[in-house]
N, C-alpha and C positions, 0 to 999 in steps of 0.2 A: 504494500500500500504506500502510497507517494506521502510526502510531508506535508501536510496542513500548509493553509495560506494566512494570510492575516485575516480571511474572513471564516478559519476554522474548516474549512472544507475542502477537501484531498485533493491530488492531484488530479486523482481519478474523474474526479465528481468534477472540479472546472472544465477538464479538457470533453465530457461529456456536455456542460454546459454549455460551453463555446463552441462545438461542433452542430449542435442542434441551433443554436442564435444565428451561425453562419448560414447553414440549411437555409434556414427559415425565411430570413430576412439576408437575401445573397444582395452586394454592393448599399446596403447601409451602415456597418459597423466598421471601424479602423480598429485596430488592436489596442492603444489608447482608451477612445470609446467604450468599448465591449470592457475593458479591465476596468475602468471607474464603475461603469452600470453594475460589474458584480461584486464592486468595495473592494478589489486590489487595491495598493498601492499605488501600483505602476502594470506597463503592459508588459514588461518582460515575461513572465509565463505564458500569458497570451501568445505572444509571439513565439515563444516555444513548439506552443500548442500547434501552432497555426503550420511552424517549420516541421515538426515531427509527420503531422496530417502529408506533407508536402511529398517527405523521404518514404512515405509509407505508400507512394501512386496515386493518393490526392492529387487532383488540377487545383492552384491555388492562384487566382488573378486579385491582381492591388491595382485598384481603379486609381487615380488621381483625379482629383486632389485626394488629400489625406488620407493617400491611400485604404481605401474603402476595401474592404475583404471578400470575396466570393472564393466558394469551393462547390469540387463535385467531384466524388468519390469514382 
């Protein structure tokens, strides 16, 4: 099981978060964004998440401006 975040909730459970938010809502969320809305810190895990999705045959497109997220598995 991955390390807790500063909002108490594993690794596991964000990157389940953030894979569903992307799904759902594709080219509304930047990595920034999406880590405030779920009380990160910062996006660093987010971007993680978003990079791991990437290495794993994920399609991963960053819209600009700020760089907006879309995937599809």
């Amino acid at each position: 099981m991955g390390r807790a975040s500063e909002t108490g909730r594993s690794r596991g459970e964000i990157g389940a978060v953030v894979t569903r938010q992307l799904l759902l809502e594709p080219g509304v969320w930047s990595a920034a964004a999406l880590a405030a809305h779920l009380g990160e810190t910062g996006p660093r895990r987010v971007q993680r998440i978003v990079t791991e999705l990437q290495a794993a045959g994920w399609t991963v497109v960053r819209d600009d401006p700020g760089q907006k997220l879309t995937i599809s598995p």
